[in-house]
C-alpha positions as CSV (number, residue, x, y, z in Angstrom):
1,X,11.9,-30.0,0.7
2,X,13.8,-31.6,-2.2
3,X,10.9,-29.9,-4.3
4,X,11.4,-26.8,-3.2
5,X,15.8,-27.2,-2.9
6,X,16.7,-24.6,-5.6
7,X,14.6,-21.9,-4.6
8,X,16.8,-21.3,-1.6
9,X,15.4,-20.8,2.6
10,X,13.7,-24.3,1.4
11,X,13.5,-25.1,5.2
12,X,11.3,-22.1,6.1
13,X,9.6,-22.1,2.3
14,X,8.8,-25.8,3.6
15,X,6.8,-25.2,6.8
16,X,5.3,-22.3,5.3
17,X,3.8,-24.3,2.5
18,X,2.6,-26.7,4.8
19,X,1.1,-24.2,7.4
20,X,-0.5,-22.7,4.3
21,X,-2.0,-25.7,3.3
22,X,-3.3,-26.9,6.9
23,X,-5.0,-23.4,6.6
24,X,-7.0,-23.9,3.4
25,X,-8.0,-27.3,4.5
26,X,-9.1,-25.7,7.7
27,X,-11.2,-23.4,6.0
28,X,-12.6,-25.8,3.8
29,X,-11.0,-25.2,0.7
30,X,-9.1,-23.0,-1.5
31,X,-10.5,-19.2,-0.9
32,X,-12.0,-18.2,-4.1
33,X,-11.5,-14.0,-3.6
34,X,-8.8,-11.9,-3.1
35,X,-9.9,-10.4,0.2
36,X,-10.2,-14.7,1.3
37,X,-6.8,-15.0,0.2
38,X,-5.1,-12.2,1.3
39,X,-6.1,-13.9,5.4
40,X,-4.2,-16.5,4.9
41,X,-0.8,-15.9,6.6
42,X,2.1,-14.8,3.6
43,X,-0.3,-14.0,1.2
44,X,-0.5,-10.3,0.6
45,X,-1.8,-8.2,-2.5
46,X,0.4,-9.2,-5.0
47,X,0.2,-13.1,-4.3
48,X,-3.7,-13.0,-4.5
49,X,-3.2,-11.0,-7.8
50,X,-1.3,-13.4,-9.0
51,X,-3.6,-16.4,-8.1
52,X,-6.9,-14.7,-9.3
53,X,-5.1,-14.0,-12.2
54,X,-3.3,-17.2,-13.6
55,X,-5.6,-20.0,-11.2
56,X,-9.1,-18.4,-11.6
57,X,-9.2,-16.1,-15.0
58,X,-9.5,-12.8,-13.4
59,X,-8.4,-9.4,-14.4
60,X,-5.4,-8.6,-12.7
61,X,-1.9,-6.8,-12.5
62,X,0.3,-8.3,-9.5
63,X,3.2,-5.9,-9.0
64,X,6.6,-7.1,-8.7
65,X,10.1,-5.7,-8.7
66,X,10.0,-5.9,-12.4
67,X,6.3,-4.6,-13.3
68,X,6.9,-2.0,-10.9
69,X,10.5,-0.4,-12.1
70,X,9.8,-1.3,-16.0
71,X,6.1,0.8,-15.7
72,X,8.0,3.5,-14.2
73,X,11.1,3.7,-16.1
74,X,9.1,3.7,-19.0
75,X,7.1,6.3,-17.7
76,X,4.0,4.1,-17.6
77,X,3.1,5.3,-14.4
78,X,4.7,7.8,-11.9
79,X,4.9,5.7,-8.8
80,X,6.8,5.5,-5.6
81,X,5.1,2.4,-4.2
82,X,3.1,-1.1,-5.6
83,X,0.1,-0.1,-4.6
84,X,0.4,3.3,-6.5
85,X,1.7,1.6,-9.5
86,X,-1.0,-1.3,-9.7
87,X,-4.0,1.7,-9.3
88,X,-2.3,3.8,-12.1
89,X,-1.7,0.7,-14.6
90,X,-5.3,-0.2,-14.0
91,X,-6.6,3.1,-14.8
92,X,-4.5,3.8,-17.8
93,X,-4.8,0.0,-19.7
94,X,-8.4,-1.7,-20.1
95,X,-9.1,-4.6,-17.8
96,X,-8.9,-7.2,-20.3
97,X,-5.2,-6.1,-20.9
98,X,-4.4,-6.3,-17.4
99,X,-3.0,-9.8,-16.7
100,X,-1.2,-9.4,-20.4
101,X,0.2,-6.2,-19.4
102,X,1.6,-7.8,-16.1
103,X,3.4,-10.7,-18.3
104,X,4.4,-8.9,-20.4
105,X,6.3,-6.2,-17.9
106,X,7.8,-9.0,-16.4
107,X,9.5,-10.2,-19.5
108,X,10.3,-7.3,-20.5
109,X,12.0,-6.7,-16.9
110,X,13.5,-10.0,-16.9
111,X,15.3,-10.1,-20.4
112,X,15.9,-6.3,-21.6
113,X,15.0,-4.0,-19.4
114,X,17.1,-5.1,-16.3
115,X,17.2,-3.3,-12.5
116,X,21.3,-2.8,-13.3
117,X,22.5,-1.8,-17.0
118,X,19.1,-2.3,-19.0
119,X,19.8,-3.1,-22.7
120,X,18.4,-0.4,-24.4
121,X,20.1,-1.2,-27.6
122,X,17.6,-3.9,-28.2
123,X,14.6,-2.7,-26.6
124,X,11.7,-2.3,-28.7
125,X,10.4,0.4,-27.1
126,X,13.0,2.6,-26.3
127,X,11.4,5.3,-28.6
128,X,8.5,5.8,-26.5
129,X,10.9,5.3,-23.0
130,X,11.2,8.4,-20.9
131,X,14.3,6.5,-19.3
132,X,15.8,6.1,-22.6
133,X,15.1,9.7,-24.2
134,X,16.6,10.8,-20.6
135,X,19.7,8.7,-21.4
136,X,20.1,10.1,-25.1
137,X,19.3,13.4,-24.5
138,X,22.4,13.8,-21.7
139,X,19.7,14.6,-18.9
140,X,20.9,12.6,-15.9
141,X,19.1,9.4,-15.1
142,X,17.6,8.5,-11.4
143,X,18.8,4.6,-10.6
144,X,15.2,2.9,-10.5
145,X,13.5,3.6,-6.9
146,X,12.1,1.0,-4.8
């Protein structure tokens, strides 16, 4: 637990880790596909993304609240759910720019292009933004949808 302290429910983060790993020892090791990982309890889509993608190599986009309101406000895609947004990323970018891409919109989410007053001052690409040519044009702006 004193690990795991700052990322806060570190009680229930605790026994879920360990029930987790129980699991993959009972099965005999780690599962090497998506579709292995996604039976293990807590993992869904966007968790095995994220393993294939950073543990074993694979092409992937995991979406997260930031990949999934920076593609749309962008206009990237034209989304209303994850699942929607990872099939449109992956059919608009090549799949060996697809774990870049995901970095790279989390980033982007993270330190410009934030869920409450994005800083589109120093975005570097506000010029191709439908958010931001909204916002400059005087159209009205939609807050970002979950």
């Amino acid at each position: 637990e004193k690990y795991i302290f700052s990322c806060g429910f570190y009680h229930n983060k605790a026994k879920a880790i360990k029930s987790l790993s129980q699991s993959i020892l009972d099965m005999g090791g780690m599962p090497t596909t998506r579709d292995e990982l996604m039976k293990l309890k807590g993992v869904g889509r966007k968790t095995a993304n994220v393993v294939a993608a950073v543990a074993y190599g694979e092409n992937a986009i995991a979406v997260d609240t930031h990949v999934f309101r920076v593609a749309n406000r962008i206009g990237l895609v034209h989304a209303k759910t994850p699942e929607q947004t990872e099939a449109q990323l992956m059919s608009a970018f090549d799949e060996n720019l697809w774990s870049h891409l995901h970095h790279l919109l989390i980033f982007h989410g993270r330190y410009t292009c934030h869920s409450q007053r994005p800083e589109c001052d120093k975005c570097l690409v506000r010029g191709y933004c439908e958010y931001y040519q909204k916002l400059t044009s005087g159209i009205p702006t939609q807050k970002a949808s979950k």
